[in-house]
N, CA, C and O atoms as a printed pandas DataFrame, in Angstrom:
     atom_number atom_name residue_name chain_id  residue_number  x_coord  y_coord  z_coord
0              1         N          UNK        A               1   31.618  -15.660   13.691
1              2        CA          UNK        A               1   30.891  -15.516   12.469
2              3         C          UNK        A               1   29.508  -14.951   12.802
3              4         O          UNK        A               1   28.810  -15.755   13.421
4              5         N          UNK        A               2   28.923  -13.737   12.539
5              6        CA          UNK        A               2   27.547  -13.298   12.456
6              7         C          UNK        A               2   26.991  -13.219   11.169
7              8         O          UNK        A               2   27.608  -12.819   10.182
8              9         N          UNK        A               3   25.488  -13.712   11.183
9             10        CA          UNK        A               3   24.641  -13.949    9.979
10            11         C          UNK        A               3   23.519  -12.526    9.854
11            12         O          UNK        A               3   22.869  -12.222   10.854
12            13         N          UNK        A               4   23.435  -12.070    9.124
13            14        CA          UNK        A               4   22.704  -11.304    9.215
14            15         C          UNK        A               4   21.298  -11.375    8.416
15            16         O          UNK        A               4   21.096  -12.060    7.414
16            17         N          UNK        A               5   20.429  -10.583    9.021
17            18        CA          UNK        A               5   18.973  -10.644    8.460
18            19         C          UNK        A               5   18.521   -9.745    7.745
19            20         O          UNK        A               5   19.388   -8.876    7.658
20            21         N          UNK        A               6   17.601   -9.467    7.163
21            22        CA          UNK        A               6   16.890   -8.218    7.109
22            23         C          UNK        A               6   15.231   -8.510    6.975
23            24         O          UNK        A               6   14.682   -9.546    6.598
24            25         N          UNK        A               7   14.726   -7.453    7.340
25            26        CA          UNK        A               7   13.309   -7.357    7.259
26            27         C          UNK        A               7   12.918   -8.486    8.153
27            28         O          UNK        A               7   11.742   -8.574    8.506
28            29         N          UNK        A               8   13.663   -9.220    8.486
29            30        CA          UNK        A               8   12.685  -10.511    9.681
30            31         C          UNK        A               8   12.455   -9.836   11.148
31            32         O          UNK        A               8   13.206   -9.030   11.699
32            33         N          UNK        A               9   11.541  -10.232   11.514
33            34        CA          UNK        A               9   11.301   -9.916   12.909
34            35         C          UNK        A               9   11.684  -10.639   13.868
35            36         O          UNK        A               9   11.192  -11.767   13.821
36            37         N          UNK        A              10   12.545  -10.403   14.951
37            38        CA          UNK        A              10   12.691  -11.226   15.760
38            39         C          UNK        A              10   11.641  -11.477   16.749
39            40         O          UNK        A              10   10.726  -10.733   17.102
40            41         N          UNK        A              11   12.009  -12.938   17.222
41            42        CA          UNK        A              11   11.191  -13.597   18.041
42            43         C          UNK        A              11   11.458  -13.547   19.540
43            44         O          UNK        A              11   12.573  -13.891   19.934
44            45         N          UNK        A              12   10.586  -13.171   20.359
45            46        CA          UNK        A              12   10.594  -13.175   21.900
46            47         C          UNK        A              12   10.819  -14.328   22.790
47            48         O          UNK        A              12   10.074  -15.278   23.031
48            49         N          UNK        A              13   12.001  -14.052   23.228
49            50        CA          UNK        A              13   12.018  -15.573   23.813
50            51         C          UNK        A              13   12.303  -14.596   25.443
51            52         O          UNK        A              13   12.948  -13.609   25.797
52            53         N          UNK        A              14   11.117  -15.886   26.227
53            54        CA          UNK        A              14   10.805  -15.461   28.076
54            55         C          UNK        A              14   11.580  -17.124   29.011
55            56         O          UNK        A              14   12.185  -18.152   28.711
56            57         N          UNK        A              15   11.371  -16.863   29.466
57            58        CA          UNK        A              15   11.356  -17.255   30.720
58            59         C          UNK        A              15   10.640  -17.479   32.259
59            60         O          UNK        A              15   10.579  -16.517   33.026
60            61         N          UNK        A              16   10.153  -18.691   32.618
61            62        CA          UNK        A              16    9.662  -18.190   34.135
62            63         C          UNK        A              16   10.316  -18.633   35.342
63            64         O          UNK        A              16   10.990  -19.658   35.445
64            65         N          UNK        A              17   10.094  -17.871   36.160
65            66        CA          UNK        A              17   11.343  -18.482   37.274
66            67         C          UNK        A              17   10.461  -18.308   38.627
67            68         O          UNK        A              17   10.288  -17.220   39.177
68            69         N          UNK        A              18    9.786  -19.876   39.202
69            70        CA          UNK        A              18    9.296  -19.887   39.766
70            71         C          UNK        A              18    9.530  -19.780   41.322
71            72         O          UNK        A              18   10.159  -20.781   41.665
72            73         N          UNK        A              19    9.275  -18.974   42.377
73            74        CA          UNK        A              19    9.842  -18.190   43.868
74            75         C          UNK        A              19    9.695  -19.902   44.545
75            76         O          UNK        A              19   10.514  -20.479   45.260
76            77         N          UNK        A              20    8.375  -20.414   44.033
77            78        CA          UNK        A              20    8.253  -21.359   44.987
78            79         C          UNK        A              20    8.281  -23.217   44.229
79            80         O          UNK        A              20    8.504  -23.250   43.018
80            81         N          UNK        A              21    8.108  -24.324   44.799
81            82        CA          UNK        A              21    8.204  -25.627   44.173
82            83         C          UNK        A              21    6.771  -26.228   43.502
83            84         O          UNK        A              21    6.588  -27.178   42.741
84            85         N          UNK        A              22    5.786  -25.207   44.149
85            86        CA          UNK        A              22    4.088  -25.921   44.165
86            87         C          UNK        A              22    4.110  -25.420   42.736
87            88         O          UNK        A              22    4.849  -24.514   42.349
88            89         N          UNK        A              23    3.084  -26.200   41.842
89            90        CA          UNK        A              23    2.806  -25.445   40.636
90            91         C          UNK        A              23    1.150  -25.153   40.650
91            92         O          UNK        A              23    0.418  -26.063   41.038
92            93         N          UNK        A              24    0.808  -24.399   40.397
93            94        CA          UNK        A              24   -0.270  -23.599   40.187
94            95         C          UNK        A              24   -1.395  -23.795   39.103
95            96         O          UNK        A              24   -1.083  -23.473   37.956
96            97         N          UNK        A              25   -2.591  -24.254   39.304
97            98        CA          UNK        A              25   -3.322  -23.882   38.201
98            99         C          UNK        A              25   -2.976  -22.911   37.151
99           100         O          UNK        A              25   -2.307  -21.966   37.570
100          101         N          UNK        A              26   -3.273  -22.896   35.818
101          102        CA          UNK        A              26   -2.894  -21.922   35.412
102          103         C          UNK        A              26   -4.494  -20.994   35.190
103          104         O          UNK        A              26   -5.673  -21.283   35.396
104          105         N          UNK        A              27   -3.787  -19.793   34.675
105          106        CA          UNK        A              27   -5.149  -18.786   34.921
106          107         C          UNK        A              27   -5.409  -18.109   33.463
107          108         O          UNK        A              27   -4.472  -18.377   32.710
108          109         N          UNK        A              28   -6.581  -17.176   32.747
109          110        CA          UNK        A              28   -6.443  -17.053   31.643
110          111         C          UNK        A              28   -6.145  -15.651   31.714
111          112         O          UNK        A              28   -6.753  -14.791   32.350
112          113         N          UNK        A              29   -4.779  -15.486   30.726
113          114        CA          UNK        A              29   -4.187  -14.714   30.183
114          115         C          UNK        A              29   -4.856  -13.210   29.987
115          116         O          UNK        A              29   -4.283  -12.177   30.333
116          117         N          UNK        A              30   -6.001  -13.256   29.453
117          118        CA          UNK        A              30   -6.706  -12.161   29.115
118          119         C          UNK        A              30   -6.938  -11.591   30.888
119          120         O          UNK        A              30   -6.947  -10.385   31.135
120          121         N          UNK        A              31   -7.028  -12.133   31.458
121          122        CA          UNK        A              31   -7.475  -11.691   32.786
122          123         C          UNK        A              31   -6.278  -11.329   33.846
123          124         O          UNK        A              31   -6.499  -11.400   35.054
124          125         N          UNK        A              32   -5.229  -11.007   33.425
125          126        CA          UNK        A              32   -3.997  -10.457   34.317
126          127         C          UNK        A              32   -4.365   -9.273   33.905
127          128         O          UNK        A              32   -4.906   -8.791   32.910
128          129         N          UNK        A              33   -3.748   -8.756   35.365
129          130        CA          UNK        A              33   -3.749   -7.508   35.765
130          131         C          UNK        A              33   -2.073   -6.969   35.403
131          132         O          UNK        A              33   -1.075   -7.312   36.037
132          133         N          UNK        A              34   -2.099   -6.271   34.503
133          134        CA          UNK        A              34   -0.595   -5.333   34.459
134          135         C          UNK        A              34   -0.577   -4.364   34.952
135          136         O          UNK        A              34   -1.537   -3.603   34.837
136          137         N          UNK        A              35    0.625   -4.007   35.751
137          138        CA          UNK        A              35    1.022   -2.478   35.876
138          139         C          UNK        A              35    2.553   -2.756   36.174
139          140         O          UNK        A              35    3.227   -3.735   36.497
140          141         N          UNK        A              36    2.843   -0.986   35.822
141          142        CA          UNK        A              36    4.400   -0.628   35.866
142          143         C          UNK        A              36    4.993   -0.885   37.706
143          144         O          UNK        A              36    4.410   -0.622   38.759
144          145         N          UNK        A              37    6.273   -1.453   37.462
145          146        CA          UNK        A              37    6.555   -1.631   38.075
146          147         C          UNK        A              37    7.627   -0.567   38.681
147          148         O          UNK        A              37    8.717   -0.218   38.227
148          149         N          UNK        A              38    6.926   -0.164   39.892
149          150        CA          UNK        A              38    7.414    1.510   40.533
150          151         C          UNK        A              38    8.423    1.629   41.457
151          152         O          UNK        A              38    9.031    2.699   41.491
152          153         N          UNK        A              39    8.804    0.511   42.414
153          154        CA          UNK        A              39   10.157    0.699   43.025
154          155         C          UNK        A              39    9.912   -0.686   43.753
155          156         O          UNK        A              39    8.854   -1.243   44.045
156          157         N          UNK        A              40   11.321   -1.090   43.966
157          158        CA          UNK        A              40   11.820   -2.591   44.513
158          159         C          UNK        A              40   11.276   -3.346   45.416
159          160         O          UNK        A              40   11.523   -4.542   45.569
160          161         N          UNK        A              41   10.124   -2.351   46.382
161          162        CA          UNK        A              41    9.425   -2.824   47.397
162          163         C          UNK        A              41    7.825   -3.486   47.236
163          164         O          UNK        A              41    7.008   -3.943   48.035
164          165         N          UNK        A              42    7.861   -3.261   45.677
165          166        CA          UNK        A              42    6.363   -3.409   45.025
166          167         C          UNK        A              42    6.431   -5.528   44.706
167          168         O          UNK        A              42    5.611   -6.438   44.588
168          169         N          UNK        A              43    7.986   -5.362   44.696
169          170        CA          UNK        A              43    8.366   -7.046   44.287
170          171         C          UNK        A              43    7.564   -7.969   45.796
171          172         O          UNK        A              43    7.158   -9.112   45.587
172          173         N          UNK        A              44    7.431   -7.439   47.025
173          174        CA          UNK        A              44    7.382   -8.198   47.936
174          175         C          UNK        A              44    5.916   -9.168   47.659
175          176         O          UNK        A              44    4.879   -8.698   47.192
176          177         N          UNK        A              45    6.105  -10.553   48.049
177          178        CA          UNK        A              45    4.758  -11.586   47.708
178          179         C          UNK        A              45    4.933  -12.124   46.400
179          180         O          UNK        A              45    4.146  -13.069   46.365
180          181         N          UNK        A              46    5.437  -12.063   45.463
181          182        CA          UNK        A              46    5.819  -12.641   44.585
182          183         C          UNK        A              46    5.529  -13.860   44.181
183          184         O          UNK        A              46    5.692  -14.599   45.152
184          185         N          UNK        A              47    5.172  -14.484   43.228
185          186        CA          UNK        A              47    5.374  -16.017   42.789
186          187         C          UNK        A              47    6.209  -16.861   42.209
187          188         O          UNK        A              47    6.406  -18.076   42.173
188          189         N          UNK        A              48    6.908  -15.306   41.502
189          190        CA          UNK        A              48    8.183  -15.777   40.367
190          191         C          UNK        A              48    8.389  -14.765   39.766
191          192         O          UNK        A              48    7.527  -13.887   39.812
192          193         N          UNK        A              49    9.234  -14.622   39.237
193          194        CA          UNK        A              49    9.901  -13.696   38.195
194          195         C          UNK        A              49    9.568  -14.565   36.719
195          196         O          UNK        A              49    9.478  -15.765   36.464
196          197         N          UNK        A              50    9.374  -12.716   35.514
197          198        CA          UNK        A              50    9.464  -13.105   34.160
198          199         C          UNK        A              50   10.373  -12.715   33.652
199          200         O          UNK        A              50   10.710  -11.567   33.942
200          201         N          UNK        A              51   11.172  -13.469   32.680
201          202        CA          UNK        A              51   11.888  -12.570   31.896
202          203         C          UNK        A              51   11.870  -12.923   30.733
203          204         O          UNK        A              51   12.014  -14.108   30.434
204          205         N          UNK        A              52   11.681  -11.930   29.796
205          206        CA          UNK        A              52   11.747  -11.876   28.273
206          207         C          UNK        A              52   12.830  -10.754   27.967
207          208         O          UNK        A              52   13.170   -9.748   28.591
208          209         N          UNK        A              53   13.281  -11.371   26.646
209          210        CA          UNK        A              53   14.055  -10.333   25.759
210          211         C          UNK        A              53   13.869  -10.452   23.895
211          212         O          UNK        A              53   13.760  -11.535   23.320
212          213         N          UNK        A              54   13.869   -9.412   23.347
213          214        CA          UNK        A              54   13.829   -9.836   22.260
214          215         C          UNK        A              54   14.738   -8.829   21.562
215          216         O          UNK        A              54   14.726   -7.648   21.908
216          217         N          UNK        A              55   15.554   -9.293   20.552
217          218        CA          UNK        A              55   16.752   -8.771   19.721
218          219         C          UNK        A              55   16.188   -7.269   18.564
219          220         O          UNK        A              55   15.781   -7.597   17.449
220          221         N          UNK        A              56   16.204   -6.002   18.856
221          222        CA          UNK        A              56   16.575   -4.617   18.567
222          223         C          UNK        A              56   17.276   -4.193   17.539
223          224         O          UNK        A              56   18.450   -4.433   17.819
224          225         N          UNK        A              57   17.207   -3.654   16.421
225          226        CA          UNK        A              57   17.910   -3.211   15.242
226          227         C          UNK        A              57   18.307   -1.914   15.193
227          228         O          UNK        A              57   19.344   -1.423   14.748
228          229         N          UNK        A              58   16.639   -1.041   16.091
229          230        CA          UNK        A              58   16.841    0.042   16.084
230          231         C          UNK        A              58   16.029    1.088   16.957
231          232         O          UNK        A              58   15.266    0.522   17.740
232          233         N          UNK        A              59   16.008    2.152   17.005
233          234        CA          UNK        A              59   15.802    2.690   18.408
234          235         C          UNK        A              59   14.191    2.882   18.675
235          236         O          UNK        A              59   13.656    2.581   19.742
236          237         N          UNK        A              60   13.659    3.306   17.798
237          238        CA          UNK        A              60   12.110    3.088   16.936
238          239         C          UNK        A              60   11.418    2.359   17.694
239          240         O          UNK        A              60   10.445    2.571   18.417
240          241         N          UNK        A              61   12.047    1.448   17.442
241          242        CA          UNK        A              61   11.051   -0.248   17.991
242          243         C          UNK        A              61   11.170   -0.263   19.151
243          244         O          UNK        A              61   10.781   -1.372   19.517
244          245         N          UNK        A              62   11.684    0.687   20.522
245          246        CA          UNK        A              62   11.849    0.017   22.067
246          247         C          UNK        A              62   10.366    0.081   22.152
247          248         O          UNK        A              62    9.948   -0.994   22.580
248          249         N          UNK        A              63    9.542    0.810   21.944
249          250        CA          UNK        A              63    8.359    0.595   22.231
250          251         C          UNK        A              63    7.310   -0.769   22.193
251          252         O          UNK        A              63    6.638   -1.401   23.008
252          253         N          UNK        A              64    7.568   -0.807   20.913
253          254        CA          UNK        A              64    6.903   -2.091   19.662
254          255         C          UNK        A              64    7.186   -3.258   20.664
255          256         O          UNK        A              64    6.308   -4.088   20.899
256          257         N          UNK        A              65    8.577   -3.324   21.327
257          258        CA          UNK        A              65    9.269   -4.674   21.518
258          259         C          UNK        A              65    8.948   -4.434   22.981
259          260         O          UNK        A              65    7.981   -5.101   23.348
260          261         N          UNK        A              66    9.395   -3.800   23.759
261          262        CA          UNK        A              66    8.311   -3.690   25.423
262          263         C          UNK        A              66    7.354   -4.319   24.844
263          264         O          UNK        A              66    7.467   -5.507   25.146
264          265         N          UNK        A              67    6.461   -4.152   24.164
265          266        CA          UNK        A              67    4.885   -4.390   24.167
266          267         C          UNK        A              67    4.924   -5.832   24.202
267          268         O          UNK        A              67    4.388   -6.601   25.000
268          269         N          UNK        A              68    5.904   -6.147   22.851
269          270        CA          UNK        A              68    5.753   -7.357   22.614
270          271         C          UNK        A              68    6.358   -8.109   23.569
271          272         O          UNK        A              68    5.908   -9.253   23.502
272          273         N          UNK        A              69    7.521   -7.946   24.799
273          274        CA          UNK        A              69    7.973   -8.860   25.330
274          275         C          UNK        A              69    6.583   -8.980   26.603
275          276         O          UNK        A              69    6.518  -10.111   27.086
276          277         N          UNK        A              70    5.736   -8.174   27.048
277          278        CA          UNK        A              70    4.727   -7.611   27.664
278          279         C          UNK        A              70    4.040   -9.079   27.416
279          280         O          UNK        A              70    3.845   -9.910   28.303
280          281         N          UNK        A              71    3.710   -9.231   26.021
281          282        CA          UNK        A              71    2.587   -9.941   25.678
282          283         C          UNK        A              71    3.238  -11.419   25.988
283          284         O          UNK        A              71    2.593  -12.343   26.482
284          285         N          UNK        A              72    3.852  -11.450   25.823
285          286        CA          UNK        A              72    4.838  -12.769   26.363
286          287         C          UNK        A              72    5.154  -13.194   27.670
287          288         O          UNK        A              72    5.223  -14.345   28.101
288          289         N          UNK        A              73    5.334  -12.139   28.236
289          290        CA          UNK        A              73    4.985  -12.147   30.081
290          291         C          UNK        A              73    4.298  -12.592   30.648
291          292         O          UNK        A              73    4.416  -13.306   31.644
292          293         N          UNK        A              74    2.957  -12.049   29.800
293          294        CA          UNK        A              74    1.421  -11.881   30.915
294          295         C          UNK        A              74    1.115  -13.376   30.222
295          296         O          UNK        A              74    0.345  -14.011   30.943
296          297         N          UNK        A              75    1.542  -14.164   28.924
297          298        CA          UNK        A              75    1.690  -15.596   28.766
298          299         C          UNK        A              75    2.415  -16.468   29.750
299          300         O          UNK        A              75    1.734  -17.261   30.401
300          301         N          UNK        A              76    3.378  -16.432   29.891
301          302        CA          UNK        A              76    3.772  -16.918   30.815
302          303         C          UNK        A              76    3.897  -17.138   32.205
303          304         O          UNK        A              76    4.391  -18.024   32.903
304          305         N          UNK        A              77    3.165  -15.820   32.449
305          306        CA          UNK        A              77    2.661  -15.957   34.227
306          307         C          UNK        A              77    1.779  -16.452   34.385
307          308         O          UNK        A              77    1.473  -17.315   35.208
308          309         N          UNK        A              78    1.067  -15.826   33.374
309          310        CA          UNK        A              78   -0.614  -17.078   33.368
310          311         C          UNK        A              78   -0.583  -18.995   33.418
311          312         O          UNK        A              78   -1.251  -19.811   34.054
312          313         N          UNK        A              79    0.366  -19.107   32.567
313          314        CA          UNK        A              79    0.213  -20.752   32.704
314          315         C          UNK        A              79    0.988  -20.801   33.786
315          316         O          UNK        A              79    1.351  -21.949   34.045
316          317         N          UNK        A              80    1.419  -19.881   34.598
317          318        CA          UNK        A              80    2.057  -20.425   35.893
318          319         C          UNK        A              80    0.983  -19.837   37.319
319          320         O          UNK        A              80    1.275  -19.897   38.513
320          321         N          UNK        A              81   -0.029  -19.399   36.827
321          322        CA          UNK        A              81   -1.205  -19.613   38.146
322          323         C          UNK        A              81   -1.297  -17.637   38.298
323          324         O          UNK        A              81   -2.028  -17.232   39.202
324          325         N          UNK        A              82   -0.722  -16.788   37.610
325          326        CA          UNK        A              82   -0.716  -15.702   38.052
326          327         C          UNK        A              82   -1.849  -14.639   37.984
327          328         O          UNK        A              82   -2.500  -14.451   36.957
328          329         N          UNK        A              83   -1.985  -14.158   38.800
329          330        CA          UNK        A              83   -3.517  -13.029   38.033
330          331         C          UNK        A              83   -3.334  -11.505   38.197
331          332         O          UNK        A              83   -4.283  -10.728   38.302
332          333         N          UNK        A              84   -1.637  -11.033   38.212
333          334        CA          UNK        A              84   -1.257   -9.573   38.769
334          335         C          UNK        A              84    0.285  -10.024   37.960
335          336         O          UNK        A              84    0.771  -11.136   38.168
336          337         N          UNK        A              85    0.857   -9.166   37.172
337          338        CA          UNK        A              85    2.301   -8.984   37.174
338          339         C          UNK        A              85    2.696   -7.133   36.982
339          340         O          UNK        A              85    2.329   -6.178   36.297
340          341         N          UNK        A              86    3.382   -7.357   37.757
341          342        CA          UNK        A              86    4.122   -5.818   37.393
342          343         C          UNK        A              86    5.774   -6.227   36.470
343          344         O          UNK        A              86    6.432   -7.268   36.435
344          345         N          UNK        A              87    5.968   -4.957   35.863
345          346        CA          UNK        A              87    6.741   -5.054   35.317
346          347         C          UNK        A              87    7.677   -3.757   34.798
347          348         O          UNK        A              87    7.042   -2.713   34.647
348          349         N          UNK        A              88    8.964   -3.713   34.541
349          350        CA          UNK        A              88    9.918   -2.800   34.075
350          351         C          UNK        A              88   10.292   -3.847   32.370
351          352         O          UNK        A              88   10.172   -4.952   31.842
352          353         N          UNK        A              89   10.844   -2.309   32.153
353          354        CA          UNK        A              89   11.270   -2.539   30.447
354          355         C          UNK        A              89   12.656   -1.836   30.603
355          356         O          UNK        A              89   12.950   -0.710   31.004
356          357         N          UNK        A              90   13.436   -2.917   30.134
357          358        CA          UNK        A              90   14.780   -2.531   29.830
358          359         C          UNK        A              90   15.546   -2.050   28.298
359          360         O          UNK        A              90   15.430   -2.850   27.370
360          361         N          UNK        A              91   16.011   -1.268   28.149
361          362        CA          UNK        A              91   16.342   -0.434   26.651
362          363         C          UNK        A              91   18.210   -0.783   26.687
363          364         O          UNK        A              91   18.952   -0.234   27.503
364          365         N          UNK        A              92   18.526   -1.434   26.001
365          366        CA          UNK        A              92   20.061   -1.159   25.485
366          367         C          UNK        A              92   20.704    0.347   25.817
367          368         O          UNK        A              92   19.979    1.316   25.594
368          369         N          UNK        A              93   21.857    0.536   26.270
369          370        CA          UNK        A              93   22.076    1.921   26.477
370          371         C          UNK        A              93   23.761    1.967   25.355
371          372         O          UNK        A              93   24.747    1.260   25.562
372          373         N          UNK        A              94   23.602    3.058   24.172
373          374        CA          UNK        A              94   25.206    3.146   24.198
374          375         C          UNK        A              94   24.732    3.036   22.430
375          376         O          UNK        A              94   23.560    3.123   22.064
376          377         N          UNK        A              95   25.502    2.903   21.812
377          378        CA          UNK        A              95   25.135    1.978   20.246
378          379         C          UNK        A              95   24.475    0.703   20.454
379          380         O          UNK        A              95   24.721   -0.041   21.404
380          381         N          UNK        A              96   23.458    0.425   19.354
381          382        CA          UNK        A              96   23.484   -0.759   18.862
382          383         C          UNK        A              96   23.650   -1.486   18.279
383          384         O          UNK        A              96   23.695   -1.120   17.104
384          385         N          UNK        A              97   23.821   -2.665   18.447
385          386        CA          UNK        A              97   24.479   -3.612   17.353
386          387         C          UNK        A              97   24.160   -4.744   17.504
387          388         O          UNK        A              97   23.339   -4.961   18.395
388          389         N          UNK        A              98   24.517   -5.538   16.950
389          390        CA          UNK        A              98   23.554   -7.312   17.189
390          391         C          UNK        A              98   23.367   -7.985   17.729
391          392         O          UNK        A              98   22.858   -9.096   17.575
392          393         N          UNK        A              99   23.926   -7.206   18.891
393          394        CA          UNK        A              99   24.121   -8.105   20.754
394          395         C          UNK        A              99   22.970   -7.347   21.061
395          396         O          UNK        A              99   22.113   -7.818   21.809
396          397         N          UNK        A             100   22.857   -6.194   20.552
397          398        CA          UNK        A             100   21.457   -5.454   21.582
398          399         C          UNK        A             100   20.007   -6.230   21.612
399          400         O          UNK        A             100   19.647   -7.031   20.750
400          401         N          UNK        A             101   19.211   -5.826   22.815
401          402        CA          UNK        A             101   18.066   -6.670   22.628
402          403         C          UNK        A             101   17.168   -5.117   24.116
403          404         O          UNK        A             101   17.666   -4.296   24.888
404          405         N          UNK        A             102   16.323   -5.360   23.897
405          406        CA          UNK        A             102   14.895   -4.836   24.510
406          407         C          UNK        A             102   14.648   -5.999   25.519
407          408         O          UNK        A             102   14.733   -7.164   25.129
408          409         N          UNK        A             103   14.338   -5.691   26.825
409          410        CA          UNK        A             103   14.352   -6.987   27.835
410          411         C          UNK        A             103   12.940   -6.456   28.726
411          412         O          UNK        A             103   12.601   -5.273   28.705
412          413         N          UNK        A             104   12.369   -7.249   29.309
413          414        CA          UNK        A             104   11.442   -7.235   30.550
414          415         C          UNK        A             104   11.672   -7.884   31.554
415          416         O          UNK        A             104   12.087   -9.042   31.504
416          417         N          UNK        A             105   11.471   -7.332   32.497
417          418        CA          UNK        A             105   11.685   -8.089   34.005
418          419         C          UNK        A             105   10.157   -7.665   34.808
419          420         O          UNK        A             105    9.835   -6.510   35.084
420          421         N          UNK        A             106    9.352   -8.869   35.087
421          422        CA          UNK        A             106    8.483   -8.932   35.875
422          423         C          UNK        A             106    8.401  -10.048   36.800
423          424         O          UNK        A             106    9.101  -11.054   36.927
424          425         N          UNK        A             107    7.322   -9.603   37.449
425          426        CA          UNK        A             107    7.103  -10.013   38.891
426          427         C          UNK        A             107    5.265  -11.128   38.624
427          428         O          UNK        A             107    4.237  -10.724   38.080
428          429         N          UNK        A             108    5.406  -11.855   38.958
429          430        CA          UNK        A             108    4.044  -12.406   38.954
430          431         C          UNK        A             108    3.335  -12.324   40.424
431          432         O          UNK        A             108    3.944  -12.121   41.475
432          433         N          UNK        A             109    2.095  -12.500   40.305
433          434        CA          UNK        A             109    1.431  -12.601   41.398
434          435         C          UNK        A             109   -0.026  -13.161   41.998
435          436         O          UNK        A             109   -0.875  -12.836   41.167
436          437         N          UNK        A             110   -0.518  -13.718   42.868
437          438        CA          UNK        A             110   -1.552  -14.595   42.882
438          439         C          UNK        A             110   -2.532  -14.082   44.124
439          440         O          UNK        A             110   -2.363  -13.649   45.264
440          441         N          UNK        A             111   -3.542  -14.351   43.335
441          442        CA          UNK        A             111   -4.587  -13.399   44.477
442          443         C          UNK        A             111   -4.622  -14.497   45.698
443          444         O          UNK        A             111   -5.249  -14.255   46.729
């Protein structure tokens, strides 16, 4: 059974997945450092991985929704001690339909 919406915005739901057991001060948000994340070797030093995704209607919005899973990231690395995340943006490939979603995968990091 699928329910359908209209005009609502979906909501970003993340994840943090911490590399190590210690937990970290957390740090303020406004003060992470972002950048794109450029090839697999940029992951090394790590603190944890982010991941967000948020649910896509249409092709328009990959931008809108990167941003927004972005802003949700650099939240969540922060209350986990981070002051650097890089990151990639993932796009649905093929049709979409109500399984599709806009995803981020980042990397946190601690000076």
């Amino acid at each position: 059974m699928y329910f359908f919406t209209s005009n609502n915005e979906a909501e970003t739901k993340g994840v943090y997945l911490p590399k190590y057991s210690a937990e970290l001060p957390p740090t303020d948000p406004t003060r992470v450092r972002v950048y794109n994340l450029r090839y697999q070797s940029d992951t090394q030093g790590n603190i944890g991985q982010v991941r967000t995704s948020t649910h896509v209607s249409s092709e328009k919005d990959f931008q809108k929704l990167c941003d927004k899973n972005l802003k949700e990231a650099i939240k969540l690395a922060a209350q986990h001690g981070a002051h650097e995340i890089k990151y990639i943006c993932l796009y649905p490939e093929g049709q979409i339909n109500e399984l599709s979603s806009v995803q981020l995968r980042g990397y946190a990091f601690r000076d």
